[in-house]
Structure formats: C-alpha cells, structure tokens
N, C-alpha and C positions, 0 to 999 in steps of 0.2 A: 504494500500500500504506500502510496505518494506520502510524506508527511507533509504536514500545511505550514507547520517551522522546522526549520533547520537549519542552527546554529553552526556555525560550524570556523574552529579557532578563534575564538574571541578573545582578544586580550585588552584586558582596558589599566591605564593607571594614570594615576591622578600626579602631579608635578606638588611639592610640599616644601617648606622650609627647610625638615628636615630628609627630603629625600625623595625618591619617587614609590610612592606606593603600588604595587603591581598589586590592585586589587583583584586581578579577574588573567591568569595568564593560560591559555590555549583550553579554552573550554569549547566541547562542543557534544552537539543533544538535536534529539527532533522529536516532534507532537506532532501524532496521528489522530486526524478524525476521530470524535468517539472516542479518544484514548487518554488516561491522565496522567501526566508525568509527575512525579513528586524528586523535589531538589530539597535537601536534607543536609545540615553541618551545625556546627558551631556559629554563634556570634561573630560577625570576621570571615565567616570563609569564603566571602565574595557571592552570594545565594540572591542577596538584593541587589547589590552591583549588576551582576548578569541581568537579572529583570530589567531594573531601569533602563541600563544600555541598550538592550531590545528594544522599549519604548522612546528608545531618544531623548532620556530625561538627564544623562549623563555629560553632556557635549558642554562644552566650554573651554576657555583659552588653557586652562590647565589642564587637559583631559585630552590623553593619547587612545585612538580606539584604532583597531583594527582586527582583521577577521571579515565573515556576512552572516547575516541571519535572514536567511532567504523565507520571507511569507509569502508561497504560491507565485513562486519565480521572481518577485521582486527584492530588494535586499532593502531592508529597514535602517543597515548601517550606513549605505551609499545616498540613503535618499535625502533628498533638500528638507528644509523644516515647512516649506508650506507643501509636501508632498506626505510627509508627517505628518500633520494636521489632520489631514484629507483621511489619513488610515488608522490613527491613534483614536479610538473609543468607537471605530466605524469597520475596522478590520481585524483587529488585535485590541483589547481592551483591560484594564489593571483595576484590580482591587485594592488597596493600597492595608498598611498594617493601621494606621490609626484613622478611624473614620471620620470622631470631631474634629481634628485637623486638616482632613481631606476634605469634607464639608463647608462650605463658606458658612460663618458664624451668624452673617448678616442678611442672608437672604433665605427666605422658606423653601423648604425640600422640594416644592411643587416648582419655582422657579428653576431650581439648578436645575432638575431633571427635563424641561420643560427647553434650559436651553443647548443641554446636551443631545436635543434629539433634534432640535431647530440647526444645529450646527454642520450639519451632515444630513437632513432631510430637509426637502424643499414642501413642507405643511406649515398648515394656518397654527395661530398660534392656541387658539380651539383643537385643533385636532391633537398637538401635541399634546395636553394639557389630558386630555382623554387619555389618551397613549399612556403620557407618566402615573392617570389611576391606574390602569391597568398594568402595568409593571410593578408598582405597591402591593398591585392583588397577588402579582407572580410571584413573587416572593415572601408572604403571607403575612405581610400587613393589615392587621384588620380596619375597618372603617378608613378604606385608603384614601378616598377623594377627600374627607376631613381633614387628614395628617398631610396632606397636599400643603395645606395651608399652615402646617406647624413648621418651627425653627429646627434645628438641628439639636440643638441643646435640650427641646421638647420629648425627644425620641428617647430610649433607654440605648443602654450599646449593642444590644442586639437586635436592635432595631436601623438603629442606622448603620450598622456593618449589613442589612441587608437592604438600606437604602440605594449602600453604594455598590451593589450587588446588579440593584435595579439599574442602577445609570450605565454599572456596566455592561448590560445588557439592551439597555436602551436602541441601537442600532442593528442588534442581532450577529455579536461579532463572530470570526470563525476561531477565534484564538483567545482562552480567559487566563489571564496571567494572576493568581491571588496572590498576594506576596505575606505571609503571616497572617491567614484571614479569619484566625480563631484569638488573637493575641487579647488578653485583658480580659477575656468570654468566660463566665463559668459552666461548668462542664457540659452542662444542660444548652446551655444554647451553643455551646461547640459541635453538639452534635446536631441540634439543628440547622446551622447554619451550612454544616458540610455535608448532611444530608439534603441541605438545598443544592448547595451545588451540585452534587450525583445528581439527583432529578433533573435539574435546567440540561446538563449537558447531555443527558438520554433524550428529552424531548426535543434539547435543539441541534445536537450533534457535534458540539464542540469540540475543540482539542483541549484540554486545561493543566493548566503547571502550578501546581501547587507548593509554593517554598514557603518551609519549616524547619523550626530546631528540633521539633519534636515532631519522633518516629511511632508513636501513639497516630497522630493525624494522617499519616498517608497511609499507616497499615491496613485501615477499610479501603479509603479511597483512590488509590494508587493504581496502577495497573504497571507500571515501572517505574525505578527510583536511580538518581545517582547522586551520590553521598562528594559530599566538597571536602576541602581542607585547602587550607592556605592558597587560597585563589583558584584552584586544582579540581578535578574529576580524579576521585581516590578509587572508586570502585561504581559501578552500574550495572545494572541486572532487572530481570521480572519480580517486582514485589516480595511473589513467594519465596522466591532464590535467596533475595536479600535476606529476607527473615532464614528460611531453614540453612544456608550453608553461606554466608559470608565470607569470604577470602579476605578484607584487611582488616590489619588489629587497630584502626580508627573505629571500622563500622562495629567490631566487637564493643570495643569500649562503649560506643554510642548503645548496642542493643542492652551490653550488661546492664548499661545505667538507669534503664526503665525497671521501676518497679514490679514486682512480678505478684500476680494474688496467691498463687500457692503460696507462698513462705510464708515464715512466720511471721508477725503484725511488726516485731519489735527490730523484724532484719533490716538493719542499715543501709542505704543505696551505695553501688561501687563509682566512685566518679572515676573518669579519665585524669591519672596524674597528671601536673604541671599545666602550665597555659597556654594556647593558641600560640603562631611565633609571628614576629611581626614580620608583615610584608613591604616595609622596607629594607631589613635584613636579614630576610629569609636565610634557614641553616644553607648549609652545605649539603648535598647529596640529598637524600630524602628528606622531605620536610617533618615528617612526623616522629623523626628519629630520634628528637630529644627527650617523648615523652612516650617511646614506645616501649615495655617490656620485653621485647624478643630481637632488639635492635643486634647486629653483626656490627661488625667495624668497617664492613665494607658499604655499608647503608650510609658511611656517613660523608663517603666520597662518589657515589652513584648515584643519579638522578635516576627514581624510575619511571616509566614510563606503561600506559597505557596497555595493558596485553590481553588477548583473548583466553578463555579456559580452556584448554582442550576439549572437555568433554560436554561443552556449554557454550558455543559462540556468538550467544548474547548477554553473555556475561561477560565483564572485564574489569581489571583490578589493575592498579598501579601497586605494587610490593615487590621487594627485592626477594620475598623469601622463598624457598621452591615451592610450587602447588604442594604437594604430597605435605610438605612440613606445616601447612597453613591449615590445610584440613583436618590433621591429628591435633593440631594446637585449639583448633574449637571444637573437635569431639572435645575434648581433655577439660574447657570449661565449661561446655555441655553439661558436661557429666558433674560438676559441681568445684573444679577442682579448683584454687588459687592461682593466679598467672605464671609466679616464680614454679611452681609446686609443675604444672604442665611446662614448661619451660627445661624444669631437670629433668620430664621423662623425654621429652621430644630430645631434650641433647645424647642420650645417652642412646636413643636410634639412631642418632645422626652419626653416631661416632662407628657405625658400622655401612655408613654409607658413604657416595663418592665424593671427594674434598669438595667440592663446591655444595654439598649438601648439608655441612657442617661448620662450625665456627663459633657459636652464637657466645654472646658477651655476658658478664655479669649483668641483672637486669640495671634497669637504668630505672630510677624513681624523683 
C-alpha cells in the first residue's frame, strides 16, 4: 500500500549560543491509510520536533532542515509557506499537546472553528457555523450549537482537547498528526479521547501519528511504533513485536518502567538509569551507551545504525549487540531477573561463542 507520508531522512537543528542542537538527525517513517503510527521516547528525543517540522512550524533563521516528507507526492519540507497554508489543517492536520494554549483565549470556540473551515473552504459564513455544530456533535460535545458560543476557558480539558480535535478535522484531513493528545487528561477521559480518535479514523480513513512518552497510549491504538532516543529511530516494528520481543535495551527500559497489575501493590517502578544526553554533545559511538547496562566498549566508538531482523523484516533496531544476545537478554528479564543478574548469564554464553559475540563491560549505572 502507497503511504500518504513518508518521511524520509529528516534532520533538523536549531543554531544556539551554546551550540547546535541536532534535535531530529536522519529520521524517517511513513502512515498508511487506515493505519496508526505511534512515535514513542523520552522528553528530548526529538518526537515533537519531527511533528512540527512536518507541519512547517519549525522554519526560521536558526533552523537547519533537511531530508522530505512526501504527502501524496508533494514534499511539505520543499514547499513555500503560502503553499503550506493551503495544506496545513486542509491536508495534514495537528493536535497540539496543550489545548488552552492552542485555543485563542479571546475568541468563542464557535468562531475559531468557524474560521478554520472559512480558511480552506469557499462557504457562507452560515454554512460554516452549521458545519463547526456538527463537528462538536462528532466529537461528543453535548448541547454543541450552545458551546459554539462558549470561551475556551468555558470548556473543561477534555472538552477542549476534543475541540481541537474538531478543528482538526474541520476540513476532513488525510493525515492526523496528535502530538501528546492525552497530556494533563485523567485516565477516564484519556481513554475517551483516544477512543475518539480510533473511531474518527475508521469512519474517515485517516492515517494518524500519535506521539507519546507513554507506551500505555499506543499499546490499544497503535498499529506500528518507532521508539526515538536522542534525535534517532532506536528500534521500529508492529505494535505487537514491540511489546512481545523488543531488540533494544532503550525500548526494555521504557516497557520495564510501566507499571504492571500483577505485582504486588507495594512493587516499586524500574526507571531507566541516568538522563537523556544532550544533543548538542551527543556521546561518542552509540548514544545510549552511557546509560545502558549491557554497554561493550566497542559501543562507545561505533555509531549504530538502523538494521533489519533477520527473521522479521519489519522490524528494525539500531544496537551494537548480536541479535541472538539481545533476545536471551529479554527472555532473562522476562523471566523476572535483574539487569546485572541477566547480564552474568548472557556473558558466561558469550564466553563460548565467537569473539565478536563477547566482550560485555562491567554494567554501567
């Protein structure tokens, strides 16, 4: 199937006092029809960066972009900004993470909506006005033609996170970009809000990208996922993939750290050691290396790079470490075991295998 985006080498960075930040270096993804992509990472891993750049909200005198992101042959990074105009909320459209802020404070819901459909459709301003009740109702606003005429501040947040839901749909786009669309929501409207979203994209055939830190939100709604880290595509796969057999020790850390209802109430969460690295002095060699427990010494001079699975080739991982050793490393915490604790059984295999298959370092904490 054709995808309707495809990114493809994006690199974007920002020029700084101190340095150039490579917030976004060689990323690239595509959204199929019907299909939802989930972008997954840390705070920092370049998740929103990517978004924005796609919508051309990145661009300015300090802002190096390069790469395409081809929507249905045209490229959104080559295109002029009144050619952007024309396609941003009309061909490709963004939810944004904070909605009172996305929101104008000063004008009633029924206007913004009212002139985001005026903006790209040639209707009376009756007919929009109709249109934006009916996009209230789609998104299940009750008594919607009323709240037409309420403030933004009027609305609760899960109400106007599915305002701006409605705007974004306003023009019937082929591309829903959510960027954090659950953020600040408690749990009940998290799940309605992205139970909206599955429904709008089944009846209107959407492609949707959903970026999040948290792997809870795409695990319903996802249909493939690729996990960031420090600007970077770390690992990508089908949903399921991701969850049952993950190949790098980012996406481990990341699944450990969710809470799990079997255990028991008083079990403690496992965080990822040490902090994201900055992407103006990114490590040396692999970027995850400072905080990885299963780091080699050769990880710290070898950039890796994007590889297919053998036995899965729509799966792909950036890791230095051999397949075979990566998958007994998450049976081993599967199975309950400590990081270090799988780490002495995995070496003591290793130590019967061929030199490139062995090495591994004291952990690193």
């Amino acid at each position: 199937m054709t995808a309707l985006l495809d990114v493809t080498d994006l690199h974007v960075s920002f020029d700084s006092e101190d340095g150039v930040v490579k917030a976004v270096d060689g990323v690239s993804f595509s959204v199929e029809a019907g299909r939802t992509l989930g972008i997954v990472g840390e705070s920092g891993s370049g998740k929103s960066v990517t978004s924005l750049t796609v919508m051309g909200l990145t661009r300015g005198p300090s802002t190096k972009i390069s790469g395409t992101a081809m929507l249905e042959g045209e490229d959104l990074i080559a295109a002029s900004e009144d050619e952007l105009r024309h396609i941003r909320g009309n061909d490709v459209a963004m939810i944004f993470q904070d909605p009172l802020s996305s929101l104008h404070p000063f004008y009633k819901v029924g206007t913004q909506l009212v002139e985001a459909i005026q903006t790209h459709q040639r209707v009376s301003r009756g007919a929009a006005y109709d249109r934006a009740g009916e996009l209230l109702e789609l998104v299940g606003i009750p008594d919607a033609r009323h709240r037409l005429e309420h403030y933004p501040h009027e609305f609760s947040g899960g109400m106007r996170q599915r305002a701006m839901i409605a705007m974004a749909l306003a023009n019937d786009p082929k591309v829903l970009i959510a960027d954090e669309p659950t953020t600040a929501l408690d749990v009940t409207v998290q799940a309605q809000i992205l139970e909206l979203i599955a429904r709008l994209q089944a009846e209107l055939g959407m492609g949707v990208v959903i970026i999040t830190h948290d792997l809870g939100v795409v695990a319903e709604t996802a249909d493939d996922i690729v996990v960031m880290y420090a600007g970077r595509i770390v690992e990508e796969s089908s949903t399921d993939t991701l969850f049952d057999r993950p190949e790098h020790p980012y996406a481990w850390g990341l699944l450990e750290s969710i809470p799990k209802l079997t255990g028991p109430r008083e079990e403690e969460l496992i965080p990822i050691p040490g902090r994201p690295p900055s992407l103006i002095h990114r490590p040396t060699g692999c970027a995850f290396h400072p905080r990885c427990p299963y780091v080699r010494e050769a990880h710290k001079r070898t950039d890796p790079q994007l590889e297919k699975i053998a036995d899965d080739p729509g799966h792909r991982v950036a890791c230095l470490l051999p397949h075979q050793t990566r998958r007994e490393l998450w049976a081993k915490l599967q199975a309950g075991e400590e990081p270090e604790q799988a780490r002495e059984d995995v070496e003591l295999r290793d130590a019967d295998r061929p030199t490139q298959d062995a090495g591994l370092d004291a952990p690193r904490r």
